[in-house]
C-alpha positions in Angstrom: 297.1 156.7 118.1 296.5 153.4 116.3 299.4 150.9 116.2 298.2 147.9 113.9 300.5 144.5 114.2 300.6 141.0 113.4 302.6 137.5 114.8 302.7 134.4 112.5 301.9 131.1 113.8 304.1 128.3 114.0 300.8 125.7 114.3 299.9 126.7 110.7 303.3 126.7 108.8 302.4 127.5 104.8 302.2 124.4 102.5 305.9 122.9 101.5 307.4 123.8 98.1 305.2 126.8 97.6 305.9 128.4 94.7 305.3 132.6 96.1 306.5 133.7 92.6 303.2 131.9 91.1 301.2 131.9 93.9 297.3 133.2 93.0 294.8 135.1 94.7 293.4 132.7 96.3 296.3 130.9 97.9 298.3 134.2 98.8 294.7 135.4 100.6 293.7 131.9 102.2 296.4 129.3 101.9 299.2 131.2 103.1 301.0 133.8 105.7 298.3 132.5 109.0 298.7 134.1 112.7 297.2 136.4 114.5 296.8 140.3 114.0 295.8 143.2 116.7 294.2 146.9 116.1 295.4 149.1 119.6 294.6 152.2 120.7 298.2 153.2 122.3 297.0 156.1 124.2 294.1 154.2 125.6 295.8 150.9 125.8 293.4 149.0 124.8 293.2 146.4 121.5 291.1 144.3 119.3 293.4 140.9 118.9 292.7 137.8 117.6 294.2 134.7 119.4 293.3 131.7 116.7 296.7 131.3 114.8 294.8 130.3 111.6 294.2 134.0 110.5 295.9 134.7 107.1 297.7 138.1 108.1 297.8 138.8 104.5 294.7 138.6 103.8 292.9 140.7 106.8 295.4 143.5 106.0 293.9 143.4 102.0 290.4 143.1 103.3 290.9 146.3 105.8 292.0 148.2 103.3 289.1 147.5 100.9 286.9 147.9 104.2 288.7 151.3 104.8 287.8 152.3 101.0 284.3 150.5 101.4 283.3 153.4 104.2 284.4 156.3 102.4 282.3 155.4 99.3 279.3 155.8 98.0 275.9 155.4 97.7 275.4 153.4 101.2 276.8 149.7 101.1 274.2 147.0 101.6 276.9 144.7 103.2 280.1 145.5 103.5 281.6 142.3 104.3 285.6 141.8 104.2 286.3 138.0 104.2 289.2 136.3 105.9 289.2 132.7 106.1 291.9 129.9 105.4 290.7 127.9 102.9 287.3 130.1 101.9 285.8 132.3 100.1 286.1 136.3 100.2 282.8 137.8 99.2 283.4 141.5 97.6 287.2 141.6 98.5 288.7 139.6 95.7 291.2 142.1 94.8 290.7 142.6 91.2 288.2 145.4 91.5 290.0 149.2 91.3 289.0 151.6 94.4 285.5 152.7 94.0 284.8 156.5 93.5 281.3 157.5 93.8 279.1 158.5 90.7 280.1 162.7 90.1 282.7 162.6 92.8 285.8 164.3 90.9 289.5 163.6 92.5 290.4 166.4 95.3 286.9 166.4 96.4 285.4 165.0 99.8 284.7 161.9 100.0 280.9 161.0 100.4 281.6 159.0 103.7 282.5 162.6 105.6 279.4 164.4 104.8 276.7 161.4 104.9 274.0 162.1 107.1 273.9 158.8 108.7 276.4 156.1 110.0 278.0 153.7 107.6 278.8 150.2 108.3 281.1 147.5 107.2 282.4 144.4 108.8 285.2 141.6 108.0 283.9 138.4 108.6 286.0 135.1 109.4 284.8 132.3 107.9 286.2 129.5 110.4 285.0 131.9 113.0 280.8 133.4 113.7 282.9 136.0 115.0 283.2 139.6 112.9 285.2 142.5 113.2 282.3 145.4 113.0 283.1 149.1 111.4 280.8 152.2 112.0 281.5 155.4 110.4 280.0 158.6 111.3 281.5 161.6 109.7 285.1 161.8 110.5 285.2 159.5 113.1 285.3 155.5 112.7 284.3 153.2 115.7 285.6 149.5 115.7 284.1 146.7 117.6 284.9 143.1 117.8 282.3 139.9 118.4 285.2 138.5 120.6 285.3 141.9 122.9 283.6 141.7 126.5 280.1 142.8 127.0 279.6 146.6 127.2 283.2 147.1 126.6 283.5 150.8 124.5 284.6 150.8 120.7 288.2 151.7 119.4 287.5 154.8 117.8 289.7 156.3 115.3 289.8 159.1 112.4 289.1 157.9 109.3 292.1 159.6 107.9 294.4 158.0 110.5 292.7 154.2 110.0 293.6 154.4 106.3 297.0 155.9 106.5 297.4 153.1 109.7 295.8 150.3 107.5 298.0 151.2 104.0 301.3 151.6 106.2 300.4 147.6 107.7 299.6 146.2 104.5 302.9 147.7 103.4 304.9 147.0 105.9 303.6 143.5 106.3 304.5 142.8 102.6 307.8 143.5 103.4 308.2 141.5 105.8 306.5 138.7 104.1 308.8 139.1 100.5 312.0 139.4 102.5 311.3 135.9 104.6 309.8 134.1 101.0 312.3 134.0 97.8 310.1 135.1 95.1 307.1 136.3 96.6 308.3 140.2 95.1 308.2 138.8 91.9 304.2 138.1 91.9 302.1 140.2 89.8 299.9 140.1 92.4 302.0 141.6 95.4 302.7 144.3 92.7 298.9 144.9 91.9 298.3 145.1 95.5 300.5 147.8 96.2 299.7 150.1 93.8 296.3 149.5 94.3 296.5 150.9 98.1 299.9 153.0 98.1 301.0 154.4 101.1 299.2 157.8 102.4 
């Protein structure tokens, strides 16, 4: 079973007098909300966890999401980079594109990342970091690897079903937390954008 969490670091407070009502894309994904997050296999008990404290939370929950989406689509990604980085860029994850449905695919219908006849790949990059968290999708079944992980140490492997339910229920969980600690931040167009862009499953 995947359990997917987050702690937010003290070392990297967010700026004083932020304005969360009018906060942009930008600052919400880069300037704002930094700790650490984990991905853990609770029957195995083993995790993927970051230990940097400059990792904006909000942001690698967005980009998994659109990395979640990014394997079930189609044709084949070239790169399927997720960025999350204080202070950076996010290449392909900037929020304001819809989910992507392939070309014929009709709603109801399986998606092409099930039935392709090869593995598909996708990564979220950090940019303060070389290190990347790595995707691999074959079929049904989704296998996660980390930079940071020992040598020869096995993948987290997870059904693609359960990764995006477990993904959509942390981004949605996390922006709870975040609008009930930050007067205003529920007010910003983009927090509502975001959530109906990747409702719960």
């Amino acid at each position: 079973m995947l359990d997917i969490g987050y702690s937010l670091s003290r070392r990297f407070p967010d700026p004083p007098q932020t304005d969360y009502r009018t906060a942009d894309v930008r600052a919400l994904r880069h300037d704002l909300f930094s700790g650490d997050v984990y991905l853990a296999d609770t029957e195995a008990d083993r995790e993927l966890s970051t230990a940097w404290g400059w990792l904006p939370v909000l942001d690698f929950a967005w980009a998994l999401c659109d990395t979640v989406e990014l394997l079930d689509a189609g044709p084949p990604p070239a790169s399927g980079r997720g960025g999350v980085s204080p202070g950076g860029t996010s290449p392909g994850f900037a929020g304001e594109v819809p989910p992507r449905r392939s070309q014929g695919e009709k709603p109801g219908e399986v998606p092409p990342g099930s039935r392709a006849a090869g593995p598909r790949y996708a990564e979220v990059d950090f940019t303060e970091s070389t290190d990347r968290m790595r995707f691999e999708r074959r079929f049904g079944w989704v296998d996660i690897t980390a930079d940071w992980s020992a040598r020869g140490e096995p993948p987290l492997t997870f059904q693609h079903t359960e990764l995006r339910r477990e993904a959509r229920d942390f981004l949605h969980d996390l922006l709870a937390d975040l609008t009930d600690m930050h007067e205003g931040l529920a007010d910003n167009p983009v927090v509502w954008t975001l959530r109906a862009r990747f409702p719960r499953v």
